[in-house]
C-alpha positions as CSV (number, residue, x, y, z in Angstrom):
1,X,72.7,76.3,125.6
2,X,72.2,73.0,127.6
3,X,74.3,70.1,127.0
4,X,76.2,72.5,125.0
5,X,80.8,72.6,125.9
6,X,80.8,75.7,127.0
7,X,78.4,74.8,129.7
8,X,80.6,72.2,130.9
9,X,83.6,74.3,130.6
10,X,81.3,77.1,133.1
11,X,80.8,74.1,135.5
12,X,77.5,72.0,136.1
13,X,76.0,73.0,139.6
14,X,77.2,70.2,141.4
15,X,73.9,69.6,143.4
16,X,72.5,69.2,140.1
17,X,74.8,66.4,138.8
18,X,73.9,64.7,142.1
19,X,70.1,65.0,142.1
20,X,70.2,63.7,138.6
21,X,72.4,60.8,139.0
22,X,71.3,60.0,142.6
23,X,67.1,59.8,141.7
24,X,67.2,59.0,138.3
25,X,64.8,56.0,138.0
26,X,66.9,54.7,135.1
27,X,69.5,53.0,135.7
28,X,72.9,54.9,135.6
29,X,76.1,52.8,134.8
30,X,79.3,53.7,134.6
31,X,82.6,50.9,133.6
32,X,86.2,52.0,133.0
33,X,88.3,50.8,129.8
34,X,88.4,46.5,131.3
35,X,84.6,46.9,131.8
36,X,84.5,47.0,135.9
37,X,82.0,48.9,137.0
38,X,82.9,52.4,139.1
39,X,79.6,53.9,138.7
40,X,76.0,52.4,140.0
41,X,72.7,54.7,141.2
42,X,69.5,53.9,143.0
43,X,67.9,53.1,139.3
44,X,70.3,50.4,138.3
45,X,69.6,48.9,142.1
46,X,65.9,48.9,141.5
47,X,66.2,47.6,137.5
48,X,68.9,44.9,138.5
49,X,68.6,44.3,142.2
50,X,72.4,44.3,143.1
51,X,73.5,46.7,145.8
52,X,76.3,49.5,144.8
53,X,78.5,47.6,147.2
54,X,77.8,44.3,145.3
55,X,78.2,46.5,142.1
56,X,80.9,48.8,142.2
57,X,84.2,46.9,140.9
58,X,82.4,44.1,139.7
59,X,82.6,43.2,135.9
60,X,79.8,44.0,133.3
61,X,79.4,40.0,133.2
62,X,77.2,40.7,136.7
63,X,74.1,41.7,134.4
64,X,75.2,40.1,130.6
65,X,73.8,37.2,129.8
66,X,76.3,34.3,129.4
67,X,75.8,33.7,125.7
68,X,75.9,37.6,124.8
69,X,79.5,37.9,126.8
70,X,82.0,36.8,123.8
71,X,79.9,39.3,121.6
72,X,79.7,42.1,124.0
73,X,83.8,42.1,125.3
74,X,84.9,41.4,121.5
75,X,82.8,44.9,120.7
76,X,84.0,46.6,124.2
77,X,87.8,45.8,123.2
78,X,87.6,47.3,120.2
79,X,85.9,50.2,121.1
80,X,88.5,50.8,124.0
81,X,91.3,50.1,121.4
82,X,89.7,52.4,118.4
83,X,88.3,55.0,120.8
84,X,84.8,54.5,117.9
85,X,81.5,52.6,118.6
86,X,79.4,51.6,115.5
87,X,76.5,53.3,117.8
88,X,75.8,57.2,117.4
89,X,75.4,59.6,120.5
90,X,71.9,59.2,121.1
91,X,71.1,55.5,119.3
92,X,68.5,53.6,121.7
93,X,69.7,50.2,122.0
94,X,68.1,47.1,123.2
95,X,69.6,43.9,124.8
96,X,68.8,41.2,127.6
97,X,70.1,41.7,130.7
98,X,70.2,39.8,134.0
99,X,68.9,40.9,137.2
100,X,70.3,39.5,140.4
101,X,67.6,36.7,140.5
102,X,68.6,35.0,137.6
103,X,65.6,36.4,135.6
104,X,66.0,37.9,131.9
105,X,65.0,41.5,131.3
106,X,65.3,43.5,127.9
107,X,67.0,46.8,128.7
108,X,67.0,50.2,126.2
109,X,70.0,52.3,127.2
110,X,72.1,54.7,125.2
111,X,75.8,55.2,126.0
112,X,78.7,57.5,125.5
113,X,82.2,57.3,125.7
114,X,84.4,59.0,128.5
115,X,87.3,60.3,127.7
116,X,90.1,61.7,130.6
117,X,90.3,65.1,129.5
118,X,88.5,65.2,126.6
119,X,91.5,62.8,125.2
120,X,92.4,59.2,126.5
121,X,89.3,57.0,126.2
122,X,88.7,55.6,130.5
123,X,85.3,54.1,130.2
124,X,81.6,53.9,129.0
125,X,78.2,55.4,130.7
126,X,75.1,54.2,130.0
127,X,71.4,54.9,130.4
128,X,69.4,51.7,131.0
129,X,65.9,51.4,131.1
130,X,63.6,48.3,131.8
131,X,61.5,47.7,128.8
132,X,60.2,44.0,129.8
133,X,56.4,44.9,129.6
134,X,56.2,46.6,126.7
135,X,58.8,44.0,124.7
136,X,56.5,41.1,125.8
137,X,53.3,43.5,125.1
138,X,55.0,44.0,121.4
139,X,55.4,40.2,121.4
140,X,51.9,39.2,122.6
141,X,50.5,41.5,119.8
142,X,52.7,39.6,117.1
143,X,51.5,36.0,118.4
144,X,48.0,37.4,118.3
145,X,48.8,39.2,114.2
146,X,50.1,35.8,113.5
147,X,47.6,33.6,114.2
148,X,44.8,36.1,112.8
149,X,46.3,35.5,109.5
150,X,46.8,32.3,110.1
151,X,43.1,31.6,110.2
152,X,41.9,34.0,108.0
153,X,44.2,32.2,105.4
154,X,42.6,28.8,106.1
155,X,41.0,27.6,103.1
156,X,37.3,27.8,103.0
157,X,36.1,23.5,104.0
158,X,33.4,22.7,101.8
159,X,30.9,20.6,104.2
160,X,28.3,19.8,101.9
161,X,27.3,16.1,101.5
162,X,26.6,15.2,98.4
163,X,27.7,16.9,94.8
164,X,24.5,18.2,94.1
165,X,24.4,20.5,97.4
166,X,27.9,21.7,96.6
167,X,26.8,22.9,93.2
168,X,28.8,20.0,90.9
């Protein structure tokens, strides 16, 4: 079965594990328990614009946004301290993100734990994906709901000129 243990346990081909994480177009990231990055592919280079070299042993902070960094290390501690994440294997999550440029992105990603040996909790992986264009899409289509309603709820203007014509 794929994905299943005993898969693992048989060994991955390693060309494989390579190809996957080497062409992925979503960005691969990998941190260990204080959040410095060990792990960056070609995706993650292409999504966020910084190099491996500029990547690799940096902190997380290189693509958080400044106001989502208390909130995201107070939730990275205690996961690293609990070894449990409120988020299930497989939960999509959204956040902003920053690319190298400065600009604001919204990212989907999943991520799993890593665990040394199946036991002591190292790190995190994620999956990241750039979903900019279709969150500003989703957000276009909202502006356009809103103000549909908005006129179709504006009351009805009598423009008659004199009582008679308006039926008084």
């Amino acid at each position: 079965m794929v994905g299943s243990k005993s898969n693992a346990a048989a060994g991955v081909p390693h060309a494989l594990i390579e190809a996957i994480l080497g062409t992925a177009s979503d960005a691969i990231i990998a941190s260990d328990a204080d959040g410095r990055i060990t792990f960056w592919n070609p995706g993650a280079t292409r999504i966020f614009g910084f190099t491996t070299e500029e990547a690799v042993g940096s902190s997380l902070d290189l693509i958080i946004p400044e106001n989502l960094r208390a909130r995201h290390w107070a939730g990275y501690a205690r996961v690293m301290a609990t070894g449990e994440s409120h988020y299930g294997q497989g939960d999509l999550l959204s956040a902003p993100a920053l690319t190298k440029d400065g600009r604001r992105i919204s990212v989907e990603f999943t991520i799993v734990l890593l665990h040394h040996q199946g036991r002591e909790l190292v790190g995190t992986a994620a999956i990241l994906r750039d979903a900019t264009k279709r969150f500003e899409e989703i957000r276009e289509l909202r502006r356009q709901l809103r103000k549909s309603r908005c006129s179709d709820a504006a009351p009805i203007v009598n423009t008659a000129s004199s009582p008679a014509k308006a039926g008084v």
